[in-house]
Structure formats: C-alpha cells, structure tokens
MMTF fields as JSON, N, C-alpha, C and O atoms, coordinates in Angstrom:
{
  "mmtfVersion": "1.0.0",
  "mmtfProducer": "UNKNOWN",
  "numBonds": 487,
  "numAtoms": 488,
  "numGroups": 122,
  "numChains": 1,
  "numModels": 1,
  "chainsPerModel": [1],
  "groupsPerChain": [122],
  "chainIdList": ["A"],
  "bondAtomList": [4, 2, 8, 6, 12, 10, 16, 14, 20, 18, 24, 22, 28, 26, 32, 30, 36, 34, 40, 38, 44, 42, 48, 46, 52, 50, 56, 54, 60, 58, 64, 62, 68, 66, 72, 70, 76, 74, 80, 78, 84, 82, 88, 86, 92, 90, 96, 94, 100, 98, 104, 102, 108, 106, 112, 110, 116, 114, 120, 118, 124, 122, 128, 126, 132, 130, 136, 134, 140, 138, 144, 142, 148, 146, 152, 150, 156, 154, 160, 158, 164, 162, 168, 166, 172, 170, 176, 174, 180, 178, 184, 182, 188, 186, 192, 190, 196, 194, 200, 198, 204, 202, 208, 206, 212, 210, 216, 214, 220, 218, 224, 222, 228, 226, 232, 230, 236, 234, 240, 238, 244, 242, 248, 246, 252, 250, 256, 254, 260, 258, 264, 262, 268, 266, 272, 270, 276, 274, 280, 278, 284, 282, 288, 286, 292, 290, 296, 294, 300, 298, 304, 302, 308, 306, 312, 310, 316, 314, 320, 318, 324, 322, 328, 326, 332, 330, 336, 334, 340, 338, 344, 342, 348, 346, 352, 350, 356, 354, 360, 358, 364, 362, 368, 366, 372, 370, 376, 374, 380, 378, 384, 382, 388, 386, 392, 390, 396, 394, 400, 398, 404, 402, 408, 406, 412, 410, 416, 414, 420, 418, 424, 422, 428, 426, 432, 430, 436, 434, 440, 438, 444, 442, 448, 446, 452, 450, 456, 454, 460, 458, 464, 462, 468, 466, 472, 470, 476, 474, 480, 478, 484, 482],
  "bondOrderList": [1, 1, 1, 1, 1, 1, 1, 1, 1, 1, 1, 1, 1, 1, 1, 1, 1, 1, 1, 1, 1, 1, 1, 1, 1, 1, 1, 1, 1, 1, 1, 1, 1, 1, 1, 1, 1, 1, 1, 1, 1, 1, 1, 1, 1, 1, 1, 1, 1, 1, 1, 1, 1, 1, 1, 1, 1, 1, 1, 1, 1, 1, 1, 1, 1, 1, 1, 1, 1, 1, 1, 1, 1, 1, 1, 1, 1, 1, 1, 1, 1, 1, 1, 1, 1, 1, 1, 1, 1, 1, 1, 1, 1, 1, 1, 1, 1, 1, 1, 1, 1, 1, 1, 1, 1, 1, 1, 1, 1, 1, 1, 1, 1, 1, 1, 1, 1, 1, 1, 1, 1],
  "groupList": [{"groupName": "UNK", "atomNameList": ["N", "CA", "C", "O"], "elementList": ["N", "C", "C", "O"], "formalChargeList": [0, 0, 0, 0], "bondAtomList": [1, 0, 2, 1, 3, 2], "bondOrderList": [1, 1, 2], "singleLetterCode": "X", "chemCompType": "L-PEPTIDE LINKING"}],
  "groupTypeList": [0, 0, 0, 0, 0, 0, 0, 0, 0, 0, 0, 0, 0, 0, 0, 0, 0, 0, 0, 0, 0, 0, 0, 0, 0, 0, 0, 0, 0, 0, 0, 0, 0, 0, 0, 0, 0, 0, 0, 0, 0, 0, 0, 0, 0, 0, 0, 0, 0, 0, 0, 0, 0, 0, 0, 0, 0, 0, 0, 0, 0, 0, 0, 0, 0, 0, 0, 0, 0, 0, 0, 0, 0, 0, 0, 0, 0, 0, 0, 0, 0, 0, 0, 0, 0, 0, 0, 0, 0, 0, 0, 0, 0, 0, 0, 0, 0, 0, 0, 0, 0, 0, 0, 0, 0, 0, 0, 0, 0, 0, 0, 0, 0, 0, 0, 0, 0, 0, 0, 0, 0, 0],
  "groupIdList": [1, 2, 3, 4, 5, 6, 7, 8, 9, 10, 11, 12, 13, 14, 15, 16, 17, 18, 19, 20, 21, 22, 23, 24, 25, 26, 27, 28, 29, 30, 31, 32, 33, 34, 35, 36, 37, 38, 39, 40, 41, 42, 43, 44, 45, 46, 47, 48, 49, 50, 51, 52, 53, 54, 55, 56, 57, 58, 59, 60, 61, 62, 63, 64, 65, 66, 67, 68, 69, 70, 71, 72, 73, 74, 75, 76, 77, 78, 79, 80, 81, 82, 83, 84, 85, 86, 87, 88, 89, 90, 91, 92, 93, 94, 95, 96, 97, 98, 99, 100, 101, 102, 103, 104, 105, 106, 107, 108, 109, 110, 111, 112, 113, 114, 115, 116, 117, 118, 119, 120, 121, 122],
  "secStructList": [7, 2, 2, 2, 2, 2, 2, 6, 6, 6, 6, 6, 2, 2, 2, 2, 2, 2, 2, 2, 2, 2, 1, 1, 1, 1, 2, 2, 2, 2, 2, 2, 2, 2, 2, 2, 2, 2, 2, 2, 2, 2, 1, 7, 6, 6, 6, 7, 2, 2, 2, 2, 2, 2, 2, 2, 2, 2, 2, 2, 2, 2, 2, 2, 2, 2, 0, 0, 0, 0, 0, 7, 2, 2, 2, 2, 2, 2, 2, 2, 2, 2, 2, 2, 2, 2, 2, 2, 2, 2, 2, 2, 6, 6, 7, 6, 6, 2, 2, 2, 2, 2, 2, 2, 2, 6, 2, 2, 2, 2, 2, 2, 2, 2, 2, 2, 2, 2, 2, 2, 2, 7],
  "xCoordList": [102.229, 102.058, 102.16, 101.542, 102.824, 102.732, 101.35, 101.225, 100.378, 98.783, 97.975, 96.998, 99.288, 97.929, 98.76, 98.228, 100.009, 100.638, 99.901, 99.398, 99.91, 99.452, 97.456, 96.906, 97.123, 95.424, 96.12, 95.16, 97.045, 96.816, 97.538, 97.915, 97.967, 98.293, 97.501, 97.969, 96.359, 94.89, 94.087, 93.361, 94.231, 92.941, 93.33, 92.347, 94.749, 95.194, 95.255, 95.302, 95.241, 95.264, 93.767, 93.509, 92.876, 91.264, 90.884, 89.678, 91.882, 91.534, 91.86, 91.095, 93.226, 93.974, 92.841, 92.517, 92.36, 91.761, 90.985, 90.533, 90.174, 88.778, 89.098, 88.534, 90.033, 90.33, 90.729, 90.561, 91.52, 91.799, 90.839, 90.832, 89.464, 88.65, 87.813, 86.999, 88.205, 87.422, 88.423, 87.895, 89.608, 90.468, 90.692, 90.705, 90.928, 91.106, 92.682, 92.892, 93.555, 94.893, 95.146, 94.162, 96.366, 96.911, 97.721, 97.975, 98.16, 98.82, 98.253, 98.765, 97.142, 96.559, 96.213, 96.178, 96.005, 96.14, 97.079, 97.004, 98.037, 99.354, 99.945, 100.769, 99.441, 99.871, 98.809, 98.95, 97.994, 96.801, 97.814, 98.44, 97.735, 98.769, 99.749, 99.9, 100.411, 101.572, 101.454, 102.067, 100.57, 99.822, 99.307, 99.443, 98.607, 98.178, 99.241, 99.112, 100.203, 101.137, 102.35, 102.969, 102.41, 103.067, 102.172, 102.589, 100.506, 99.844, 100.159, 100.477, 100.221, 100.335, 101.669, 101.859, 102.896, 104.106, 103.365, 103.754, 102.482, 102.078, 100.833, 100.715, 100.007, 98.715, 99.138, 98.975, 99.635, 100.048, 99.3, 98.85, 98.744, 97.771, 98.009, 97.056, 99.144, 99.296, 98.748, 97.63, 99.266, 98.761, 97.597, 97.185, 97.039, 96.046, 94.926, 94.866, 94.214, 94.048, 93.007, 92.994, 91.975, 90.703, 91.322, 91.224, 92.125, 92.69, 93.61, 93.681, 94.06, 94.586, 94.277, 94.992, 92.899, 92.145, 91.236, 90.88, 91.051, 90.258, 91.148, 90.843, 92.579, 93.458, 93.907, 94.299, 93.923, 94.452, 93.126, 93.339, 92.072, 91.031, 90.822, 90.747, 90.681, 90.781, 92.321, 92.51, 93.453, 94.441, 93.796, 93.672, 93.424, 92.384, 91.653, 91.839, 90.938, 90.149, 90.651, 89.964, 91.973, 92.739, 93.552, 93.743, 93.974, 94.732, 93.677, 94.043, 92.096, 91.292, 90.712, 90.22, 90.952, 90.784, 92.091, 91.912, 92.975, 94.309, 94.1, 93.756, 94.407, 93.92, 93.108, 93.419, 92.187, 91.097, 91.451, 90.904, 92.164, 92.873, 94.214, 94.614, 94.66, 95.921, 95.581, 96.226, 94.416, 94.015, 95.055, 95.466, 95.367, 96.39, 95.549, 95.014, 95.557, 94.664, 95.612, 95.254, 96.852, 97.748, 97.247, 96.886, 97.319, 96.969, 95.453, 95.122, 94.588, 93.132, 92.865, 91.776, 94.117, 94.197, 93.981, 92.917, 95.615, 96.109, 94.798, 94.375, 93.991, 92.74, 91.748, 91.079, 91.759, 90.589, 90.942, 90.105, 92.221, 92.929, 93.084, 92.879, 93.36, 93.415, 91.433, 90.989, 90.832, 89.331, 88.386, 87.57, 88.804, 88.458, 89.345, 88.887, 90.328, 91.339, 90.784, 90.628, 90.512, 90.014, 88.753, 88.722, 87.547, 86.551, 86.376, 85.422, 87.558, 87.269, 87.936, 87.295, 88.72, 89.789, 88.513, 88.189, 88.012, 87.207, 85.38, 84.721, 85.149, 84.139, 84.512, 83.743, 86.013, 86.412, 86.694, 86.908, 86.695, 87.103, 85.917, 86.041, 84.425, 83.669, 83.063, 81.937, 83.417, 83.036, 82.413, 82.97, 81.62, 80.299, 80.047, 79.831, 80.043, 79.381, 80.779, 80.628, 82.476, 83.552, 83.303, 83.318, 82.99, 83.342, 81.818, 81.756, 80.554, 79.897, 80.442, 80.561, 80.994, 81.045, 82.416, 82.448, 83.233, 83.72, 83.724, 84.627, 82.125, 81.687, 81.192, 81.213, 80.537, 80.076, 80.557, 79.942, 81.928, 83.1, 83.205, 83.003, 83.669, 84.155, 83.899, 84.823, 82.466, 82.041, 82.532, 83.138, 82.127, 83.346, 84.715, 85.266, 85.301, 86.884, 86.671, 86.911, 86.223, 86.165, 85.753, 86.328, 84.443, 84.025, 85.196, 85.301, 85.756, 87.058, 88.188, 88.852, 88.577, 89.521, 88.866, 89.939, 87.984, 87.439, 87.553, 88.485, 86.771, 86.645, 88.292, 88.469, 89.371, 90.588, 91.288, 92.09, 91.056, 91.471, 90.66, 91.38, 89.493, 89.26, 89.557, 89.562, 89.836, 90.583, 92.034, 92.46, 92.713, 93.861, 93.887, 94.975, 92.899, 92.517, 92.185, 92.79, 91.585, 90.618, 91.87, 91.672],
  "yCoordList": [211.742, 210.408, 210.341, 209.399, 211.16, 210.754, 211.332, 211.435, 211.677, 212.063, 210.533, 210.075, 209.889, 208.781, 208.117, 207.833, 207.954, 207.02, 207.302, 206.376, 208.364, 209.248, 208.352, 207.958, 208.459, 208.269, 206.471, 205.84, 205.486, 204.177, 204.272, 203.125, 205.066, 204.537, 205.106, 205.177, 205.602, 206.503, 205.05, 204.743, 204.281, 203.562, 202.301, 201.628, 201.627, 201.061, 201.031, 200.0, 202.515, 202.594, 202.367, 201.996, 202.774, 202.483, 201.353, 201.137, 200.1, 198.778, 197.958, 197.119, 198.433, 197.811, 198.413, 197.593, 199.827, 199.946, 199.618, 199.66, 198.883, 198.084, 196.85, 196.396, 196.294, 194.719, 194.846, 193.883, 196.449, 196.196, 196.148, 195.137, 196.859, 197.128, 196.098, 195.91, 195.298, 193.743, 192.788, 191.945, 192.832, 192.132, 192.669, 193.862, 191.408, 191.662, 192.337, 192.645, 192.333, 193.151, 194.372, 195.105, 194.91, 196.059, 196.048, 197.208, 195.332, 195.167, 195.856, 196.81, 195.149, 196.046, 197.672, 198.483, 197.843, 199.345, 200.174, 201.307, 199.649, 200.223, 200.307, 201.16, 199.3, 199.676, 200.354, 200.393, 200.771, 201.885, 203.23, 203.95, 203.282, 204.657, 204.985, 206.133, 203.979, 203.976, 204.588, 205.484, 203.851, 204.019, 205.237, 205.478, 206.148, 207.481, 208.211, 209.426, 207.876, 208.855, 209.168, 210.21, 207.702, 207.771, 209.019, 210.116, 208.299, 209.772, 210.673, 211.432, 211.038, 212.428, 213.263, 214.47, 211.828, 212.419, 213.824, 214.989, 213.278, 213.908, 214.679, 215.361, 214.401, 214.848, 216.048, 215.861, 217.11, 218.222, 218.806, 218.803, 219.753, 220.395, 222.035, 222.798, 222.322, 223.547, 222.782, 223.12, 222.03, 221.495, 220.831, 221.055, 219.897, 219.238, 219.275, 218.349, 220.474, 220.331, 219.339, 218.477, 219.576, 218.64, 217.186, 216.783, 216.328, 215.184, 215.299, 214.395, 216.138, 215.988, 216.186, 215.904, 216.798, 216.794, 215.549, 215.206, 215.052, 213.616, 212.202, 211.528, 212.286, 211.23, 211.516, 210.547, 212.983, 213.534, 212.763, 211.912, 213.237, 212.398, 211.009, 210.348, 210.29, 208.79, 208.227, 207.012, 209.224, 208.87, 208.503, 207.422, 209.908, 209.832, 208.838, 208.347, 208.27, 207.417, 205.892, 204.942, 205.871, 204.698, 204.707, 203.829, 206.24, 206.515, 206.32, 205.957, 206.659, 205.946, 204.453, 203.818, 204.293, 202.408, 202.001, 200.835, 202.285, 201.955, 202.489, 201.939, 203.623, 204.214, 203.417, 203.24, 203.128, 202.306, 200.631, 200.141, 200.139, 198.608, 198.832, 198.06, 199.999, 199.899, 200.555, 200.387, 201.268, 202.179, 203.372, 203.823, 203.749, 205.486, 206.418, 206.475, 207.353, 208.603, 209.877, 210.496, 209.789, 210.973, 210.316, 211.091, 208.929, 208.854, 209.021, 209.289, 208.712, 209.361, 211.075, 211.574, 211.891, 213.057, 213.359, 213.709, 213.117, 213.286, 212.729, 213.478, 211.239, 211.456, 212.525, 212.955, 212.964, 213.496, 214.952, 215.493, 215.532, 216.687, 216.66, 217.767, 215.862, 215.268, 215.001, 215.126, 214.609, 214.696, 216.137, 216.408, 216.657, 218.52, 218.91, 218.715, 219.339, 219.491, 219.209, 220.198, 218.17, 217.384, 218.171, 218.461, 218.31, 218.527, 220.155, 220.628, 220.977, 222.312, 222.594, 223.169, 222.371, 222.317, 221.983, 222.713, 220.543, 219.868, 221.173, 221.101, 222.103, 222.3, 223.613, 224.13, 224.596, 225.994, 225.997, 226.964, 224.354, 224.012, 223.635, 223.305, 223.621, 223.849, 222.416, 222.498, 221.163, 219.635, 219.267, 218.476, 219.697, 219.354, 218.273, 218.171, 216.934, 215.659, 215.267, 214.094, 215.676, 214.845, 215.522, 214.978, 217.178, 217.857, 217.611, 218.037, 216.75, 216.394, 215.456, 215.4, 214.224, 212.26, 212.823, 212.22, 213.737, 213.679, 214.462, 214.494, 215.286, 216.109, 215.355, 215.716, 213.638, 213.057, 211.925, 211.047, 212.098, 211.273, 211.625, 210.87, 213.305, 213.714, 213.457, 213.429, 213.178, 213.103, 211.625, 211.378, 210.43, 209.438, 209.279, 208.295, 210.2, 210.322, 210.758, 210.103, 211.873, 212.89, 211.951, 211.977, 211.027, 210.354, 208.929, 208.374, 208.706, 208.061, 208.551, 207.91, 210.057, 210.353, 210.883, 211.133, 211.201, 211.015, 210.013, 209.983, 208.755, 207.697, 207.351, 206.895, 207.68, 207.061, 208.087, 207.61, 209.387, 210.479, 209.903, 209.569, 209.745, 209.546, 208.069, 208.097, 206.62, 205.887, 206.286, 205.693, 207.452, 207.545, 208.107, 207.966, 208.901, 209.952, 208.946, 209.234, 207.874, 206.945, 206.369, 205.54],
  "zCoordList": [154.354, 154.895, 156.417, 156.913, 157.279, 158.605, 159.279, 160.499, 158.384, 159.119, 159.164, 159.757, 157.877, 157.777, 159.081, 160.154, 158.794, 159.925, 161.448, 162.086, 161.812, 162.79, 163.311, 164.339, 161.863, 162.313, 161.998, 162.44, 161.577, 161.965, 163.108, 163.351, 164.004, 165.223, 166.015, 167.151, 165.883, 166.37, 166.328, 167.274, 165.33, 165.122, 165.743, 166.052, 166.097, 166.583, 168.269, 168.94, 168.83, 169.865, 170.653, 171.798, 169.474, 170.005, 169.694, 169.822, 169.116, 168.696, 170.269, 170.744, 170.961, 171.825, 173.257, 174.116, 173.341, 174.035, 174.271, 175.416, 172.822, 173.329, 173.915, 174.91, 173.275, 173.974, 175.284, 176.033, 175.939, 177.534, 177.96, 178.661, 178.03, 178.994, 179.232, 180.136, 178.059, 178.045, 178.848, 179.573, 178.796, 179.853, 181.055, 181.356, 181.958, 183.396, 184.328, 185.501, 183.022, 182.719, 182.429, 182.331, 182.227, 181.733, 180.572, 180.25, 179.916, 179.225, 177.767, 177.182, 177.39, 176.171, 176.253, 175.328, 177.462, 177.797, 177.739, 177.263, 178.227, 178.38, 177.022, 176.694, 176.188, 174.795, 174.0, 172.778, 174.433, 173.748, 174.131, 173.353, 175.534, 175.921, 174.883, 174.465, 174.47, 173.785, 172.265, 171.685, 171.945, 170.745, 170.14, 168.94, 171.117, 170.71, 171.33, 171.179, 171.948, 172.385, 171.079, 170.863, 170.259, 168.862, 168.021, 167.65, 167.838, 167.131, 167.312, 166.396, 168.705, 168.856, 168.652, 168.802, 168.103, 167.629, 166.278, 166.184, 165.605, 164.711, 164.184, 163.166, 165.086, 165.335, 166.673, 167.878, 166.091, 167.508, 167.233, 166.087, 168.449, 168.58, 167.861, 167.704, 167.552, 166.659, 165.349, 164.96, 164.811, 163.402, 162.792, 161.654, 163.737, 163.674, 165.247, 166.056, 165.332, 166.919, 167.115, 167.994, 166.049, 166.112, 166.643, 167.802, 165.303, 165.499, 166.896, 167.729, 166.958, 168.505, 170.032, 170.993, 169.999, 170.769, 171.379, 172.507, 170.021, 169.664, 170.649, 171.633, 169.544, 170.228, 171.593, 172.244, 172.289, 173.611, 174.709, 175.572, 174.422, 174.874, 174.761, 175.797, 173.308, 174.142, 174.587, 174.641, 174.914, 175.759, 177.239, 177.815, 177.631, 178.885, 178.954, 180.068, 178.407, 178.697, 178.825, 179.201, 178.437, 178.491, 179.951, 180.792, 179.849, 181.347, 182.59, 183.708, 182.181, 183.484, 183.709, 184.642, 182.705, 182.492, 183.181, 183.534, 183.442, 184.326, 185.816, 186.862, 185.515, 186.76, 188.092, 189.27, 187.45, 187.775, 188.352, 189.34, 187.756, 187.704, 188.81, 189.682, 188.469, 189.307, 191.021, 192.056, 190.788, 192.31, 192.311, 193.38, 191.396, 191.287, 190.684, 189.577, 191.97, 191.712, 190.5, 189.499, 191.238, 189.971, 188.238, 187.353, 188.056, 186.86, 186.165, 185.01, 187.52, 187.286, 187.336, 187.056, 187.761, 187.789, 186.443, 185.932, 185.629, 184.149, 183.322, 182.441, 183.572, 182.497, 182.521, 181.581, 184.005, 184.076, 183.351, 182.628, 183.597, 182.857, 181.601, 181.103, 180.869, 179.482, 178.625, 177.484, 179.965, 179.216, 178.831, 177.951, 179.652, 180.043, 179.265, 178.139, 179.184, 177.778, 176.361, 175.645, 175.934, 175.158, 174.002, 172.806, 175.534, 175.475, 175.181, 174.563, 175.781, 175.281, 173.994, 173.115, 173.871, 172.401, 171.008, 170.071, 171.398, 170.535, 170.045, 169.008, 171.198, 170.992, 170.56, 169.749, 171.092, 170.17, 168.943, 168.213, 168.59, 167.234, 166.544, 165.364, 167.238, 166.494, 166.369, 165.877, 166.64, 166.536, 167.988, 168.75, 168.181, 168.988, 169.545, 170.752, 168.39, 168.65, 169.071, 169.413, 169.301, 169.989, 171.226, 172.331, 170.911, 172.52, 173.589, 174.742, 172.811, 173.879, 174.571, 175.795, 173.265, 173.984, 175.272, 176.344, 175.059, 175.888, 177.234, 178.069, 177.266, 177.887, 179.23, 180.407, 178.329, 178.893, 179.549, 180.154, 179.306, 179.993, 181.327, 182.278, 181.395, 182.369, 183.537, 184.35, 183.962, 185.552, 185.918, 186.961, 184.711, 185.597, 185.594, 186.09, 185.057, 185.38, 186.826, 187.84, 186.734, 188.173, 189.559, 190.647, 189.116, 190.103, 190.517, 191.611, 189.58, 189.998, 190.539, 191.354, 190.01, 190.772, 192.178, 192.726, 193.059, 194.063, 194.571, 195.375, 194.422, 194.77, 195.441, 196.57, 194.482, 194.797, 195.802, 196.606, 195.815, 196.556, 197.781, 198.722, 197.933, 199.083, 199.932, 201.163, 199.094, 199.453, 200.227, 201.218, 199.536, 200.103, 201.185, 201.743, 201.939, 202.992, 203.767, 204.8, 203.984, 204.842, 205.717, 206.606]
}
C-alpha cells in the first residue's frame, strides 16, 4: 500500500501543480513541492526508479514555476538539475516517451536559470 499512497501523492502533486501555474501565487506550488517530496518518501530511486525519476522531474518543474515567480536562480539551478537527472534515469530505464517530455523541458529550465544568473551579474 505505500506505492499506491506514494502514486496519490504523485497525482496530487500534479493536480496542485496545474492549479499553480494557472495562479498568480505560490502557494499551490509550494504545496506540489511538498507533495512529490512525500512520494518520493516512497517512490526511491533504488526501488522504484522509473516512478521516481518521473515524480523527481515534475518536482523540477514545479521548482521552476517558483523559481520563476520568486526571481531565485539556486532554485532554478536544483530544477534544472532535477530535470537532467530525471531525463537520464528515465531513458537507462528504457521509457523514452518520459525521458523525451523531459528532454524537452530542459532548455527552458536552463534558459531560466540564465536569464536569472544574468539578472544577478547586471
């Protein structure tokens, strides 16, 4: 039972993430973070890597939806590290169609954490 617990706080965290990116806040985000960070109490990457590769990645993608709102490049660092992570795990494991979508993430993490690296240099 804690795989299923694990994938409802997976499916929960991509419920809360859709509603942040639609709000002009952080709050639903910050509880997406929260959310797959519970999954990943149980979705570990020795045991379940696929599923944890999966939820490690749309962590990232929640951590650059903040990132983004708040103007912090270290946390656009960790998505962008967490999406590349994600993406190689997902494709040695053989699942293609997760290790492309998040293949195809990567350049706007990257182009955000730029964007904000170079805000901080200016």
């Amino acid at each position: 039972m804690p795989l299923d617990w694990a994938m409802a706080q997976m499916n929960l965290g991509n419920a809360l993430y859709s509603l942040g990116i639609r709000e002009s806040g952080t709050e639903k985000l910050e509880e997406a973070v929260k959310a797959y960070r519970e999954a990943l109490k149980e979705y570990t990457r020795e045991c379940v890597p696929l599923d944890w590769a999966n939820t490690w990645g749309n962590e990232g993608l929640a951590l650059m939806a903040l990132a983004e709102r708040n103007g912090d490049a270290d946390i656009a660092r960790q998505a962008l590290d967490q999406l590349k992570e994600a993406e190689s795990v997902l494709r040695e494991g053989g699942h293609f169609t997760w290790a492309d979508t998040k293949k195809h993430q990567i350049p706007d993490a990257q182009t955000l954490l730029d964007t904000l690296t170079s805000d901080t240099k200016a």
